[in-house]
Backbone as a printed PyTorch tensor [residue, N CA C, xyz], in Angstrom:
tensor([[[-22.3260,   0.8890,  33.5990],
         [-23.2570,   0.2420,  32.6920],
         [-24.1060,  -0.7360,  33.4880]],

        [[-25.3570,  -0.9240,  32.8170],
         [-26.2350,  -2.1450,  33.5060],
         [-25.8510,  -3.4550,  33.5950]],

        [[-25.9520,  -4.0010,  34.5200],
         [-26.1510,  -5.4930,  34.2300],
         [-27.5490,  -6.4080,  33.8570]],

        [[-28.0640,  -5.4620,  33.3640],
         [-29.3770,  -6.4170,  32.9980],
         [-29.2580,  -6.9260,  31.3430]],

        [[-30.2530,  -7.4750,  31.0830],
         [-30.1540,  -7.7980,  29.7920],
         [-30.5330,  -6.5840,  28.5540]],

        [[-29.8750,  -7.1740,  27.4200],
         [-30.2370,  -5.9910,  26.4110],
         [-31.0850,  -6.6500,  25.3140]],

        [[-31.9280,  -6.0390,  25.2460],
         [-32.7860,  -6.4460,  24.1490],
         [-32.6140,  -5.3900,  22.4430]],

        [[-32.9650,  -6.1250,  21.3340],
         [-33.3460,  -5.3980,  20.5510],
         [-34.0590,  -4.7370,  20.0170]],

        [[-33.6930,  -3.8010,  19.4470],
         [-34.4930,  -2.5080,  19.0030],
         [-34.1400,  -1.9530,  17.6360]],

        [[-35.3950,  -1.5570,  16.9780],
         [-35.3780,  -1.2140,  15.4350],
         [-34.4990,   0.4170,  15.9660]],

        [[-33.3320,   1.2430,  14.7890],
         [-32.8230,   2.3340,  14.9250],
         [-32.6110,   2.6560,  13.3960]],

        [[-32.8590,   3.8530,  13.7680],
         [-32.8980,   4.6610,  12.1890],
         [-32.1850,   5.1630,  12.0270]],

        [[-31.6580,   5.3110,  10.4210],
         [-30.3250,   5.7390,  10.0570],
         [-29.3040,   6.2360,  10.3800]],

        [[-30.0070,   7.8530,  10.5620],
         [-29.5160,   9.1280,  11.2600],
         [-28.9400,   8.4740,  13.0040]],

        [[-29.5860,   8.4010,  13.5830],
         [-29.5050,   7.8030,  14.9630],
         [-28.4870,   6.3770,  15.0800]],

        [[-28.2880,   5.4390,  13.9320],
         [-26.9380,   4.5490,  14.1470],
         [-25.8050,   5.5730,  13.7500]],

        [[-25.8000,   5.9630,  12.9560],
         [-24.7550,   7.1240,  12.2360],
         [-24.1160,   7.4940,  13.2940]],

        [[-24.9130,   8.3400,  14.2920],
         [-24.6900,   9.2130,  15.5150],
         [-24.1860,   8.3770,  16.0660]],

        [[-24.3840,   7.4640,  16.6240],
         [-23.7550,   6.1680,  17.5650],
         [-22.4560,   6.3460,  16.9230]],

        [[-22.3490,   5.3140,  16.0770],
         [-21.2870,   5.1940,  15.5440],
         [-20.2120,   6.4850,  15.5040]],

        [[-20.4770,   7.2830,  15.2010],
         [-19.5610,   8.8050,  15.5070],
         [-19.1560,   8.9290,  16.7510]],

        [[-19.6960,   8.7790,  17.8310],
         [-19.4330,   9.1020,  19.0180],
         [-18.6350,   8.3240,  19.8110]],

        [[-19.0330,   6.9730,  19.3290],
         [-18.4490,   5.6520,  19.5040],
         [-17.4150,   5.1740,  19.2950]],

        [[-16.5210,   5.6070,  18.1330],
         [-16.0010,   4.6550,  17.3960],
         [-14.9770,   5.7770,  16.2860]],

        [[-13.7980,   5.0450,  16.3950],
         [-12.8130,   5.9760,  15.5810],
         [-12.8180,   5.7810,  14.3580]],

        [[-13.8630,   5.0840,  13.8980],
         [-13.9840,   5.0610,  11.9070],
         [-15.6370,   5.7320,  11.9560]],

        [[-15.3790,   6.6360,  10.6530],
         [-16.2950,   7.3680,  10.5770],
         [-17.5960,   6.3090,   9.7710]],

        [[-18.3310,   6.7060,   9.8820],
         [-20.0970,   5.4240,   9.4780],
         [-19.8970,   5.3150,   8.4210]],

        [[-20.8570,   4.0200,   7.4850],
         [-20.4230,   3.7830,   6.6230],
         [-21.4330,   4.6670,   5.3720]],

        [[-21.0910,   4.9660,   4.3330],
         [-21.7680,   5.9620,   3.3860],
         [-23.3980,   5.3180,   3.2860]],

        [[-22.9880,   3.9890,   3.0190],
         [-24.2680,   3.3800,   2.7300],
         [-24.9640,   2.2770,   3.4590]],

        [[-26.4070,   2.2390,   3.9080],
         [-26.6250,   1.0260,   4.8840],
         [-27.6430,   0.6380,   4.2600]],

        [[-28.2950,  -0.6170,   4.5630],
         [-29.6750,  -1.2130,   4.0450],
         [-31.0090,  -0.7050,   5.1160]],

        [[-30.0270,  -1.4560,   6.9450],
         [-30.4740,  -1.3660,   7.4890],
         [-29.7530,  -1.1240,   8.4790]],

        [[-30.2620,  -0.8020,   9.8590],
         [-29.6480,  -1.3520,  11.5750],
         [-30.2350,  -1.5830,  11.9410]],

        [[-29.8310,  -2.0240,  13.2440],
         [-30.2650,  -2.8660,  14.4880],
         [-29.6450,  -2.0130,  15.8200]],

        [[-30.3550,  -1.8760,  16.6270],
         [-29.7690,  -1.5320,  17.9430],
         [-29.7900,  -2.7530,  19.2110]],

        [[-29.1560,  -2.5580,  19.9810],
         [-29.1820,  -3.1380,  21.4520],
         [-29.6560,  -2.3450,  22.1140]],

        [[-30.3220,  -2.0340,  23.6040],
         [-30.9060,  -1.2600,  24.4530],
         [-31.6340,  -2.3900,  25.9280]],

        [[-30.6680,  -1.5710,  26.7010],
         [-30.9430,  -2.0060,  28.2730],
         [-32.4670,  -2.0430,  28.6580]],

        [[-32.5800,  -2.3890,  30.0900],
         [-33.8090,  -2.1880,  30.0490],
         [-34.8450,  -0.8380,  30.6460]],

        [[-33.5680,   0.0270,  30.6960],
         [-34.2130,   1.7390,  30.8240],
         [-34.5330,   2.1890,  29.5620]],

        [[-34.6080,   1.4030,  28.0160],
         [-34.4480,   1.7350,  26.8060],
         [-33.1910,   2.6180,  26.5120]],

        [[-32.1960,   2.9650,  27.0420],
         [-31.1540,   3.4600,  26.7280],
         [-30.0800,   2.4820,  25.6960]],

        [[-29.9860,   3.4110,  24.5380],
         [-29.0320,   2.5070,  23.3290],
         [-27.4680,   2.1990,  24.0070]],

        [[-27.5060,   0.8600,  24.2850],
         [-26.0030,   0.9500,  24.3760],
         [-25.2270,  -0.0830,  22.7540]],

        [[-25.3950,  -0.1240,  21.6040],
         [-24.7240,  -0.8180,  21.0080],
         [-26.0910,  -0.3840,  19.4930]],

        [[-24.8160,  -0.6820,  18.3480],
         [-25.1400,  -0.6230,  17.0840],
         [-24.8430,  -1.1660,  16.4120]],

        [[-25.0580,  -2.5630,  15.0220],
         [-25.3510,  -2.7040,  13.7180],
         [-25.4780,  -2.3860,  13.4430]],

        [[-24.6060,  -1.8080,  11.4400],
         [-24.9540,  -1.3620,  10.9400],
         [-25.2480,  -2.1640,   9.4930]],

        [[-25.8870,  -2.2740,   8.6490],
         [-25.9140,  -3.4670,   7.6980],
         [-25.8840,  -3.2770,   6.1370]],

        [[-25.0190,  -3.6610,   5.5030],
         [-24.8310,  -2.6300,   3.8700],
         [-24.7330,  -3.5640,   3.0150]],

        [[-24.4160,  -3.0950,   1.8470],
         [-23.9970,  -4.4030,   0.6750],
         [-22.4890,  -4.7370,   0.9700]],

        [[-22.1100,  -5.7850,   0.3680],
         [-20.8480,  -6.0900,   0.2480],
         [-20.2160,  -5.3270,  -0.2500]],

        [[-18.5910,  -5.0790,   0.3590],
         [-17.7890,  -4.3210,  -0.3950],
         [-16.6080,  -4.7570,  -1.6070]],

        [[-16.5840,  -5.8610,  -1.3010],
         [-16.1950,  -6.4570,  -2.5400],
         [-17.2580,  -7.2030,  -3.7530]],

        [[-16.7170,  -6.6030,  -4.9070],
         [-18.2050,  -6.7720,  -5.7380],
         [-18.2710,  -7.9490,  -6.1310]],

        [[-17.4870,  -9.0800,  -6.2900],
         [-17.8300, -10.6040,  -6.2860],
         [-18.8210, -11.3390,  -5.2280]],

        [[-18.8120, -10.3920,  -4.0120],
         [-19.9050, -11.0230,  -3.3220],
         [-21.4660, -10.1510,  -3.3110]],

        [[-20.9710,  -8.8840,  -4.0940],
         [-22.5120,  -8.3080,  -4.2580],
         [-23.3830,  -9.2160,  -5.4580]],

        [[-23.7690,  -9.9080,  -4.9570],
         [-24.7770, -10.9320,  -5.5640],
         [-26.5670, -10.7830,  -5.7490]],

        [[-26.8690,  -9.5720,  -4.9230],
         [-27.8440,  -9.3350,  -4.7190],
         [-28.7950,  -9.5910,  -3.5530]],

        [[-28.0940, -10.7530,  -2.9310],
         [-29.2300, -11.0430,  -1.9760],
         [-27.9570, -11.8000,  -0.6470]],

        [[-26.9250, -10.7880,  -0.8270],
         [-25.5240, -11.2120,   0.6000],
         [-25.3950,  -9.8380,   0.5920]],

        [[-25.7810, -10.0090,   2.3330],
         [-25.5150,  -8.5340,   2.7610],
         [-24.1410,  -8.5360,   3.7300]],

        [[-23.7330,  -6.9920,   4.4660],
         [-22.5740,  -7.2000,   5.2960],
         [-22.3980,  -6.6410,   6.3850]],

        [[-22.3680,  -6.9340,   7.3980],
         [-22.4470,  -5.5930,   9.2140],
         [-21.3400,  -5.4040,   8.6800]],

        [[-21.2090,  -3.8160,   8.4710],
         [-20.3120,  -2.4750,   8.1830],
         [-19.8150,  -2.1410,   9.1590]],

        [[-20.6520,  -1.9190,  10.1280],
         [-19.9380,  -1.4390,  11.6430],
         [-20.8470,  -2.2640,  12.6230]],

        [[-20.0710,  -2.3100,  13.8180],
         [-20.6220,  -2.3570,  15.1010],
         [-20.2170,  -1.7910,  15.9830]],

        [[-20.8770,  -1.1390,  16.9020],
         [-20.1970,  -0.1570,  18.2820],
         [-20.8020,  -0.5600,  19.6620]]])
């Protein structure tokens, strides 16, 4: 892996999903709002946010969200 810095980067659905699968021994989460990626400075993804509603419904309030996964 690099040692340079990682910056962020907008990643779309399909493409955290994939991360996360490949990544990571819990399968993605059904539902997201949004993600976020990390990426070196060859633009290669090394890391994923994934960002959903709360899963307990006392805190689905409407406007508290929750990172579902990270890889």
């Amino acid at each position: 892996m690099s040692e340079g810095r990682l910056r962020l980067v907008p990643v779309r659905s399909r493409e955290a999903k994939d991360f996360v699968r490949r990544h990571r021994h819990h399968a993605p989460p059904p539902g997201q709002i949004f993600a976020v990626g990390a990426a070196d400075e060859q633009g290669t993804l090394r890391a994923v946010a994934i960002v959903g509603r709360p899963v307990a419904r006392h805190l689905d309030d409407g406007s508290t969200l929750e990172v579902a996964r990270t890889s």
